[in-house]
C-alpha positions in Angstrom: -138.9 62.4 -22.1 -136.4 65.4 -22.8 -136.0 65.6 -26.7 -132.3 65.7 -27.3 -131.5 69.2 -28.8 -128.5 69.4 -30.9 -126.7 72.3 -32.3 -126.6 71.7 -35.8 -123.0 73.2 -37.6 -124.3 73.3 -41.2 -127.8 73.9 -41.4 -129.8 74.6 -44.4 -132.4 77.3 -43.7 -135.3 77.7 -45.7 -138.5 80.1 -46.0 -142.1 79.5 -45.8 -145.0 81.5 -46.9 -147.8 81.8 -44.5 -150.9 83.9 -44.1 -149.9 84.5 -40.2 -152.2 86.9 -38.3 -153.8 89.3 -41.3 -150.4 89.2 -42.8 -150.5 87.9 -46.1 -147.2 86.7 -47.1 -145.6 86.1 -44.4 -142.0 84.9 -44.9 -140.7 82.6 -42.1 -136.8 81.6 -41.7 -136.2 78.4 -40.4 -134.6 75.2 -40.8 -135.5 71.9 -41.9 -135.1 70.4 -38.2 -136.5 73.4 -35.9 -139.9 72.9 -38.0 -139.9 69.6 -37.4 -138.9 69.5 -33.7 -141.9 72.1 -33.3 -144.1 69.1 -34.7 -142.3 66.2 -32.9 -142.4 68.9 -29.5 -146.2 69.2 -29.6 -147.2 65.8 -30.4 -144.7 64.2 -27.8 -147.2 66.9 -25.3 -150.2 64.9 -26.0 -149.3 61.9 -24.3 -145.9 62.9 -21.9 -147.3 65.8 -20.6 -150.1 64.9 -18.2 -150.4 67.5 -15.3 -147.6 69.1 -15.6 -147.9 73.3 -16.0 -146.9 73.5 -20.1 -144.4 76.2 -19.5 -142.6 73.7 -17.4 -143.2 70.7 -19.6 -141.8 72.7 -22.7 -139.5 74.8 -20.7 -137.2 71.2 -19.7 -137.1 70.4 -23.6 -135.1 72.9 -24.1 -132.4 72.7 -21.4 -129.1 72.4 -22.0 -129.4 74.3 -25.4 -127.2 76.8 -26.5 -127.7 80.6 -25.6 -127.4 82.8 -28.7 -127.7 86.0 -28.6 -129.0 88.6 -31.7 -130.9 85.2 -33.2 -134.0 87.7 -34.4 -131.6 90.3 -36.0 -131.3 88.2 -39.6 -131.8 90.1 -42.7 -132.5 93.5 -43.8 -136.4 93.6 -43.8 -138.3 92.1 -40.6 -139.5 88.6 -40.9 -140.5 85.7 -38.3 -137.6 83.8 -37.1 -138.5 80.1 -35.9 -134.9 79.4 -34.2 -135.0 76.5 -31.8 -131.1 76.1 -32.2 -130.1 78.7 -29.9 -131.8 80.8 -27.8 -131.3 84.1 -25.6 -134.0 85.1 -22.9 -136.6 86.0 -24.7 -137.0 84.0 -27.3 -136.7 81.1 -25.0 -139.7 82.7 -22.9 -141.6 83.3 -26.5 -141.0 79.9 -28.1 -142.0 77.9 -24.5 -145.1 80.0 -24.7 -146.1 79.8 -28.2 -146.3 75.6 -27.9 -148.0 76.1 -24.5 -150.9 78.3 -26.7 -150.3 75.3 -29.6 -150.9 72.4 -26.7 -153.5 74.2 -24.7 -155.3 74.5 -27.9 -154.4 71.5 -29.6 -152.9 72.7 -32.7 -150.5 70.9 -33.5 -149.0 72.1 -36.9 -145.7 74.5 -37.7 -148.4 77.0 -39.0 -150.0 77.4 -35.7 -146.9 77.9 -33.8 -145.6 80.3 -36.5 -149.1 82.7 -35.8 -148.6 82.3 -32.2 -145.2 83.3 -32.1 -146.4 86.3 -34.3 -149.2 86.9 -31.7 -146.7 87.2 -28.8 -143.5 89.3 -30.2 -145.7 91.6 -32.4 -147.6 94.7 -31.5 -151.3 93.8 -31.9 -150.4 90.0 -32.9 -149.0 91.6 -36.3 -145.7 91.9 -38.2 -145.5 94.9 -40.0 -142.0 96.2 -39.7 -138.9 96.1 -37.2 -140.9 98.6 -35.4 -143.9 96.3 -35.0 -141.6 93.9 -32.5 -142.0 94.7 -28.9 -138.8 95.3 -28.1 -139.3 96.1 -24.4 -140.6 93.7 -21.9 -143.1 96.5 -20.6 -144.7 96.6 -24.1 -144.4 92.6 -24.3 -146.4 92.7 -21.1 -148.8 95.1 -21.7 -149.7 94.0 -24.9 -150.1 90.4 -24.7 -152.0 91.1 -21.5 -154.4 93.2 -24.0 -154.9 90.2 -26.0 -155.7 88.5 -23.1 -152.8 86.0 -23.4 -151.2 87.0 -19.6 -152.3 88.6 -16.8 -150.2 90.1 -14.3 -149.8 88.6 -11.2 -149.8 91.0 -8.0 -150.1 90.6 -4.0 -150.0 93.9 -2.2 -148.1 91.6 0.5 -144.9 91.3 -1.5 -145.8 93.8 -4.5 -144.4 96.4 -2.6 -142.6 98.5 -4.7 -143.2 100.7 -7.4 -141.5 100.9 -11.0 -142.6 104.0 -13.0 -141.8 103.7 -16.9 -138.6 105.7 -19.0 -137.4 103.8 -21.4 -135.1 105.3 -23.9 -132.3 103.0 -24.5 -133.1 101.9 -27.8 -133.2 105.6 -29.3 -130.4 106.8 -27.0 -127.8 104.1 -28.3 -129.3 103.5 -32.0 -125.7 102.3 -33.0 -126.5 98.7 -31.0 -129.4 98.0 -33.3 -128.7 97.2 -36.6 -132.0 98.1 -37.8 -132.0 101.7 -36.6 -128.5 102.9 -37.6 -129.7 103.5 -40.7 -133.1 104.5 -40.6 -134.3 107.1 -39.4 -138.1 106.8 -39.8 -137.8 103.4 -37.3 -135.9 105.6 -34.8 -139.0 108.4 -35.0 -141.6 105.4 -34.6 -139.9 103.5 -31.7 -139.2 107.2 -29.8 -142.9 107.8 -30.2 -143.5 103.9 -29.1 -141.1 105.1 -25.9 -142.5 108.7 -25.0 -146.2 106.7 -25.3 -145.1 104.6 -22.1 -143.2 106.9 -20.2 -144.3 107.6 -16.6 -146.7 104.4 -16.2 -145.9 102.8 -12.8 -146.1 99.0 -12.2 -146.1 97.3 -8.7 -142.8 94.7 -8.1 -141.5 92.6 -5.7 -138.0 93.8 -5.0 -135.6 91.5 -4.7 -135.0 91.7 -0.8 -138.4 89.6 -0.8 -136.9 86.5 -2.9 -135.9 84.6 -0.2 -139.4 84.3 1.8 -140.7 80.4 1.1 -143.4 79.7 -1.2 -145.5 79.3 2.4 -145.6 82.9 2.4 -147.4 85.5 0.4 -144.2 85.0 -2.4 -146.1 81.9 -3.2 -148.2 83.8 -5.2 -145.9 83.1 -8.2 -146.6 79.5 -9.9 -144.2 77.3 -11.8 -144.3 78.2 -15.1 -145.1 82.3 -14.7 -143.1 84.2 -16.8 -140.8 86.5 -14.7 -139.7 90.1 -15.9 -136.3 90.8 -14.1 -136.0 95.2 -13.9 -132.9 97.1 -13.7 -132.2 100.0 -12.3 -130.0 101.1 -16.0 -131.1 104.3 -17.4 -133.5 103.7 -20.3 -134.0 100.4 -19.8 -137.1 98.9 -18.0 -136.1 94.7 -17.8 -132.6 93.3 -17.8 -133.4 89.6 -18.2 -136.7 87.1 -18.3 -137.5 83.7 -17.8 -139.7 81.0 -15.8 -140.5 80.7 -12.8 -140.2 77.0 -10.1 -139.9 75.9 -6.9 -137.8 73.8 -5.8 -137.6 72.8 -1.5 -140.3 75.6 -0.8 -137.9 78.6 -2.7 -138.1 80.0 -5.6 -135.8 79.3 -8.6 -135.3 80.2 -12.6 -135.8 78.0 -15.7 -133.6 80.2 -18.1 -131.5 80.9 -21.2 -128.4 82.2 -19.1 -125.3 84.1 -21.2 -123.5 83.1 -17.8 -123.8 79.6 -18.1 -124.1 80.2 -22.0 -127.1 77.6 -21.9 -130.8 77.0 -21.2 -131.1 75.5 -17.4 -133.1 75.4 -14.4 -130.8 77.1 -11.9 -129.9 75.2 -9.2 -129.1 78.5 -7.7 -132.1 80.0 -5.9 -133.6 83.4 -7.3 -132.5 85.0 -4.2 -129.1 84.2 -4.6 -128.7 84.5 -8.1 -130.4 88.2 -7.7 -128.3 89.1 -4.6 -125.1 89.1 -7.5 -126.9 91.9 -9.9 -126.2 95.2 -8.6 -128.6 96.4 -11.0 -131.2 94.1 -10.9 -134.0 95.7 -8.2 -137.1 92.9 -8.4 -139.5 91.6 -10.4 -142.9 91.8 -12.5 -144.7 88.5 -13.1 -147.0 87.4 -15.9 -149.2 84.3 -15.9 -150.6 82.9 -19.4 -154.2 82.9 -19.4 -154.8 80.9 -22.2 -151.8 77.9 -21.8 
């Protein structure tokens, strides 16, 4: 049973004080009915979910809700942001994963979600600062993968391109972010956070390969694996995420899309949504271990 999502016009939001992952202290914005719904989401999992893969099952609550974009960029001093109101890509892709950890483990409590939403946007599982967020889906990767959350998925069959690692955009064009036009000390830190991954190389599929059927070696991607869309902009390493499922043998996206200003599972296939982004070259693809 899909929950029906509504965007609410006048919502109260309110923050909570947790202990989350060694941070004492913890504020957490939220409303009234987006800690609820995490509640209602995960308890509804227990008995409607049954066999299917959890970043599916939670994925398809979600559709139809509007995409917002800049939801995380509230306030002057970082803090965790529980918004299940709106969503843009990644914060669909983080929230769908932090209930999957919640279900897989059967916590079923807004505290739990709230330290495993800190464990997958923070550096280390820890909020510190804005600097602390991994901004880049490189560093999302890499360091959830470290935590042993994900594991990258790879087939030398269709992995057949290479990605090396320069990603400067946040530094180059500081006057996008709000939280680095006016300090200086975040710029330094995030640079450093930059130089530290430039030049590592990652295997892809490019997106040539999209349209092969999930008979073939492209099969290697399950529902529910997390894909990492690159771009070929300067600085920049990903353009867009979401989750993975097939649909008649190809390969589709479960997605908060700005073009279709919603959360849906394109009916579009991934080839031929692809084919329409000049920029767009292939993708990486990540696979929770633990949900």
């Amino acid at each position: 049973m899909q929950i029906n999502l509504r965007l609410m016009k006048n919502h109260i939001v309110f923050l909570l004080f947790f202990c989350l992952c060694g941070t004492i202290g913890a504020q957490v914005e939220v409303t009234p009915e987006d800690s609820a719904l995490v509640v209602q989401l995960l308890q509804k999992a227990k008995t409607e979910r049954g066999d299917e893969p959890r970043m599916i099952y939670f994925g398809k609550q979600f559709l139809g809700l509007p995409y917002v974009a800049h939801t995380l960029e509230n306030g002057d001093r970082e803090h965790l942001i529980v918004n299940l109101h709106g969503l843009d890509c990644t914060t669909f892709v983080e929230t769908v994963a932090a209930l999957s950890l919640c279900d897989s483990y059967d916590q079923r409590t807004f505290k739990d979600y709230c330290q495993w939403l800190t464990t997958l946007r923070y550096r280390h599982g820890k909020m510190t600062d804005y600097t602390s967020r991994l901004h880049y889906f490189t560093w999302w990767g890499e360091d959830n993968e470290r935590l042993g959350l994900v594991c990258q998925v790879y087939d030398p069959q269709v992995f057949v391109e290479t990605q090396m690692i320069d990603i400067n955009y946040m530094t180059t064009f500081t006057k996008y972010y709000k939280h680095l036009k006016s300090n200086k000390q975040f710029v330094k830190k995030i640079g450093e956070y930059e130089k530290a991954s430039k030049g590592q190389k990652f295997r892809y599929i490019p997106k040539r390969l999209l349209n092969m059927p999930q008979s073939s070696a492209l099969g290697v991607i399950h529902d529910g694996d997390i894909i990492s869309i690159l771009t070929s902009k300067k600085g920049l390493d990903t353009q867009h995420i979401g989750i993975a499922f097939w649909e008649d043998g190809k390969l589709h996206l479960m997605h908060a899309s700005s073009l279709y200003k919603k959360v849906v599972m394109d009916k579009t296939t991934f080839y031929d949504y692809e084919a329409k982004q000049p920029s767009h070259i292939g993708i990486r693809v990540y696979r929770g271990v633990k949900f």
